[in-house]
C-alpha positions in Angstrom: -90.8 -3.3 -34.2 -89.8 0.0 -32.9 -88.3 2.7 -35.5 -86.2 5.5 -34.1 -85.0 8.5 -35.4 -81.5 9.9 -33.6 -78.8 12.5 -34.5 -75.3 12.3 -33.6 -75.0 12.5 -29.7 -78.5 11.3 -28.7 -79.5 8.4 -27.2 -81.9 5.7 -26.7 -82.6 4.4 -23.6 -83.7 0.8 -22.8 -85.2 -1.0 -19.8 -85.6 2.4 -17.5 -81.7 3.3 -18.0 -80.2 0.0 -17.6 -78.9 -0.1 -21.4 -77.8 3.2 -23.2 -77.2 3.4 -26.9 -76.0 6.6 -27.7 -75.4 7.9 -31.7 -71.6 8.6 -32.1 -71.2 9.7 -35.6 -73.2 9.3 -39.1 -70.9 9.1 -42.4 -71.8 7.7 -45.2 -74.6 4.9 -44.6 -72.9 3.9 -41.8 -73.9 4.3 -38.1 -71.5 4.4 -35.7 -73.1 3.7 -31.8 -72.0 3.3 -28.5 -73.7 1.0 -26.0 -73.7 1.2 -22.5 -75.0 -2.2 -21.0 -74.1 -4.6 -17.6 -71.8 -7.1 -18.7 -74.3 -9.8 -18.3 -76.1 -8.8 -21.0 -74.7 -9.8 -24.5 -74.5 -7.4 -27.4 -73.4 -8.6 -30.7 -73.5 -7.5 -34.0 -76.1 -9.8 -36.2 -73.1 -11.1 -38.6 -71.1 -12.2 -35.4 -73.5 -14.1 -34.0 -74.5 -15.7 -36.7 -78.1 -15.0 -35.5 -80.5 -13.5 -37.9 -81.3 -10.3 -35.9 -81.9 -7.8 -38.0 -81.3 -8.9 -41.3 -80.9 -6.8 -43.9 -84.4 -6.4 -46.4 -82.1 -5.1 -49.6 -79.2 -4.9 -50.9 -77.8 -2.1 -48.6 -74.6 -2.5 -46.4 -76.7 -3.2 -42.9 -74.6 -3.3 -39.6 -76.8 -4.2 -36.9 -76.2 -4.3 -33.1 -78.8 -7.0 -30.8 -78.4 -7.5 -27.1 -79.6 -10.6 -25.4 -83.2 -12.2 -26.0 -85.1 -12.3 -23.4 -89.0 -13.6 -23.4 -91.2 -10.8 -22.5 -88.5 -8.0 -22.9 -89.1 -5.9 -19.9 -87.4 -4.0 -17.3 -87.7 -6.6 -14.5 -86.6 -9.7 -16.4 -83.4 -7.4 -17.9 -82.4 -6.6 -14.2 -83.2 -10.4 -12.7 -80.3 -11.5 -15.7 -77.7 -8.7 -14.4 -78.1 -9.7 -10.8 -77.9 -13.7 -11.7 
């Protein structure tokens, strides 16, 4: 697992630019993000998809955002699903 540290108005960029998450605004424990993504890939928050991406480890409030699951995460196989 990969552990980030943003501020309000910087991003994270995944798969060589093809997914954008951008930090919109921090208030009180809660994260507010964009996410900039083809619409072939999924993007769900954890309690939605009634996955468990993400779950939370304590008792804290925990909002989490998960794209699509793909074996082997990279670039390549990210960009074969967007032009399927």
């Amino acid at each position: 697992m990969l552990v980030l540290t943003r501020k309000t108005n910087e991003q994270i960029v995944i798969a060589d630019g093809l997914i954008t998450i951008t930090v919109v605004r921090v208030l009180g424990g809660k994260v507010r993000l964009s996410i900039d993504a083809p619409r072939a890939i999924s993007v769900h928050r954890a309690e939605v998809s009634g996955s468990d991406f993400g779950a939370a480890e304590s008792d804290t409030e925990l909002t989490a955002v998960s794209g699509v699951l793909v074996p082997g995460s990279t670039a390549s196989l990210l960009k074969e699903l967007v032009d399927a």
